[in-house]
VMD Tcl script that draws the C-alpha trace (Angstrom):
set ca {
  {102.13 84.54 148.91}
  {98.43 84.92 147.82}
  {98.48 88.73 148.91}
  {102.00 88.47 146.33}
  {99.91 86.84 143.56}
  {96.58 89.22 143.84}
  {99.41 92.31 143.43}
  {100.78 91.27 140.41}
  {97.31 90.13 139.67}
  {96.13 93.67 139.87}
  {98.99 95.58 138.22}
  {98.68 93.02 135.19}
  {94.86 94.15 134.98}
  {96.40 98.32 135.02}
  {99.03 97.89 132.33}
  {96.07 95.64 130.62}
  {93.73 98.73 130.34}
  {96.84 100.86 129.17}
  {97.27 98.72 126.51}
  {93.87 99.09 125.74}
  {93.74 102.86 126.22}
  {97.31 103.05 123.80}
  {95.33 101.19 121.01}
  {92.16 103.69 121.00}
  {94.29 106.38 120.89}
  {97.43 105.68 118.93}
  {94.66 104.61 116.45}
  {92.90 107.57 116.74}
  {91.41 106.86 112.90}
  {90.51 103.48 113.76}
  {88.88 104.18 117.01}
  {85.22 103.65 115.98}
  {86.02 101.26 113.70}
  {87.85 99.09 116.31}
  {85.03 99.27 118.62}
  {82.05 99.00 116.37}
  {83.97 97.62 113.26}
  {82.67 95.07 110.80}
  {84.51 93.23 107.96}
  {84.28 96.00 105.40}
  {86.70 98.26 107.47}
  {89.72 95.60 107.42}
  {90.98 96.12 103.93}
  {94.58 95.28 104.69}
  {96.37 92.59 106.58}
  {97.76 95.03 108.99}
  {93.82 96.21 109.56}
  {92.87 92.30 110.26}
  {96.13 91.99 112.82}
  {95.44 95.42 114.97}
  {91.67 94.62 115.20}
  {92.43 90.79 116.11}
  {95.29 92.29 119.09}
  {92.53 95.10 120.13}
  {89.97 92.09 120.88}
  {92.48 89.99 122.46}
  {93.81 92.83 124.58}
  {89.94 93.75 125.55}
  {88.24 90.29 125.53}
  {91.60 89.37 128.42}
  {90.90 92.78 130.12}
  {87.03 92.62 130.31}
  {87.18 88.82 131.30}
  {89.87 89.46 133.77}
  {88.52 92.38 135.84}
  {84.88 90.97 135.58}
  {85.47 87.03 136.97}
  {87.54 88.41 139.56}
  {84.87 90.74 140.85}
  {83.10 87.53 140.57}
  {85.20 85.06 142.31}
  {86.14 87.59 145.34}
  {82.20 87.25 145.86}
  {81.95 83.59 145.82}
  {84.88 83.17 148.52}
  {82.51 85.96 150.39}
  {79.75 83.46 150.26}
  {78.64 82.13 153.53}
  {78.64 78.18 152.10}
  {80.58 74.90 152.87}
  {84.15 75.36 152.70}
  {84.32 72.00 149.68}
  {81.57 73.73 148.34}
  {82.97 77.18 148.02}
  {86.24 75.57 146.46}
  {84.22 73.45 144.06}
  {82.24 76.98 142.84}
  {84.98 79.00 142.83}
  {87.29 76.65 140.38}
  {84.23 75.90 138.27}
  {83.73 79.55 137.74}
  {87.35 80.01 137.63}
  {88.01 77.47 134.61}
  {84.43 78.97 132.79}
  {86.37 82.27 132.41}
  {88.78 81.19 130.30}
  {86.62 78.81 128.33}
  {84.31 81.64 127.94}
  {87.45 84.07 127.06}
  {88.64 81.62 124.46}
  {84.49 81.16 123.16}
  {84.03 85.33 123.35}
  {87.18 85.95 121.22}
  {86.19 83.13 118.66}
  {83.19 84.71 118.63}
  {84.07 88.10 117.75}
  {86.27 87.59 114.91}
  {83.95 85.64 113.30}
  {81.55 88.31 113.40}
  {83.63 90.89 112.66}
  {85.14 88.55 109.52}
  {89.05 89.03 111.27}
  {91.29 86.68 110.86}
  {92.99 85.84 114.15}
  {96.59 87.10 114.52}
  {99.19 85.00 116.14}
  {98.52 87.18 119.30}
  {95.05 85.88 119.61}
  {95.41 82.62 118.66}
  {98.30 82.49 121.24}
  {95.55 84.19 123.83}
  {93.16 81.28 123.26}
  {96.19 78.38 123.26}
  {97.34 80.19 127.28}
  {93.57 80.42 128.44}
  {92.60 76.38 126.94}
  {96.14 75.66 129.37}
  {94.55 77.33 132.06}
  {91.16 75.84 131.39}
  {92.77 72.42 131.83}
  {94.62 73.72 135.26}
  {91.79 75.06 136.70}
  {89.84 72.05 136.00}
  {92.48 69.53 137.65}
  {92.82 72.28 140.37}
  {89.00 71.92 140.65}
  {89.41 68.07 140.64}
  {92.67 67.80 142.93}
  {91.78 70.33 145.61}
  {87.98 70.88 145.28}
  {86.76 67.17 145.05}
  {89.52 65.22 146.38}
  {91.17 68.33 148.84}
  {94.71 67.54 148.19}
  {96.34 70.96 149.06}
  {99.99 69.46 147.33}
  {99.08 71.20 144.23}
  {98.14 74.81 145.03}
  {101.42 76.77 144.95}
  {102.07 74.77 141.95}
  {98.87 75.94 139.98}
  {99.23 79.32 141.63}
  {102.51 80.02 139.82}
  {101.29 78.28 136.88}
  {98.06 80.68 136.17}
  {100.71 83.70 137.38}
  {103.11 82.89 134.63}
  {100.39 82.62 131.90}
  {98.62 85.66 133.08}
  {102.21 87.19 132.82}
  {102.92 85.49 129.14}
  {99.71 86.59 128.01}
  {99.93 90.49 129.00}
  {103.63 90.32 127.45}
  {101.84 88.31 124.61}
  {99.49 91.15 123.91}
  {101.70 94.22 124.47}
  {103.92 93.18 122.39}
  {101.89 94.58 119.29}
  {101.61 98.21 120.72}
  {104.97 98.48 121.98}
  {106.11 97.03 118.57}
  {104.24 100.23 116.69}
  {105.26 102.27 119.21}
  {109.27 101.52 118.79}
  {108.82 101.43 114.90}
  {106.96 105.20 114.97}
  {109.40 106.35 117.59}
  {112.19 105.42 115.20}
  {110.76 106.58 112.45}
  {110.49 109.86 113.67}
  {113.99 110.05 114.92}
  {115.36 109.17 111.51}
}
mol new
graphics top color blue
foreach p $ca { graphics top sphere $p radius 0.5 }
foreach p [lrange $ca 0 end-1] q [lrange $ca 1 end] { graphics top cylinder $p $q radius 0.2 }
display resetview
């Protein structure tokens, strides 16, 4: 099952970075501005929506591939097994407070407003905060075991939500330029 999970884990990371790649170059206009962008450059409420979806899209990639390089190492660590489970859920539920803190941060230094995509982003990673941290209390502190396939499908499915979440904008330009074309 966890070999299952880490799979799906991994192909959500790809199609993440596509999404990412899609945006820098659909926007080929944009790309500097997306990267390096400040307030000035989002004239238009379209502007403010694809910066706030790039920054979810990267903020969730970035976050993603980085903690899990991360957590891989800690459950390498030669350490007490309760010890090792009370680092690794710590760490685990500190990525997505510091993925909701990171994306918070930069729209309010770029001056974007956040888009429903982001806002949804930081809503799925504060309900996987909260599992991680009662995964951190139920298995790492008090070692009930009842609860892991339970929080493992849990994180899955909003790991799942949230790539759908976020590809949603790009495949939504995509089909409307596709169409447009055609007609």
């Amino acid at each position: 099952m966890n070999e299952f999970i880490d799979l799906i884990g991994w192909v959500l990371r790809v199609l993440m970075f596509l999404v990412v790649v899609y945006l820098l170059y659909y926007f080929k206009q944009y790309r500097f501005s997306l990267l390096f962008g400040r307030s000035g450059s989002l004239k238009t409420r379209a502007d403010h929506e694809l910066h706030s979806c790039f920054l979810a899209a990267l903020v969730t990639l970035v976050f993603y591939v980085l903690f899990q390089q991360l957590l891989d190492y800690i459950v390498t660590l030669p350490i007490e097994e309760v010890a090792l489970r009370q680092i690794y859920y710590f760490i685990s539920a500190c990525t997505s407070a510091s993925i909701i803190i990171t994306l918070t941060l930069l729209h309010a230094v770029r001056g974007c407003t956040f888009a429903p995509v982001a806002r949804f982003c930081c809503y799925f990673q504060l309900l996987a905060m909260i599992l991680k941290t009662v995964q951190l209390i139920v298995h790492g502190y008090m070692g009930v075991v009842a609860f892991n396939p339970i929080f493992s499908i849990l994180i899955l499915t909003i790991t799942i939500v949230q790539f759908i979440l976020v590809a949603k904008y790009p495949f939504k330009i995509f089909m409307t330029n596709k169409f447009a074309r055609e007609s």
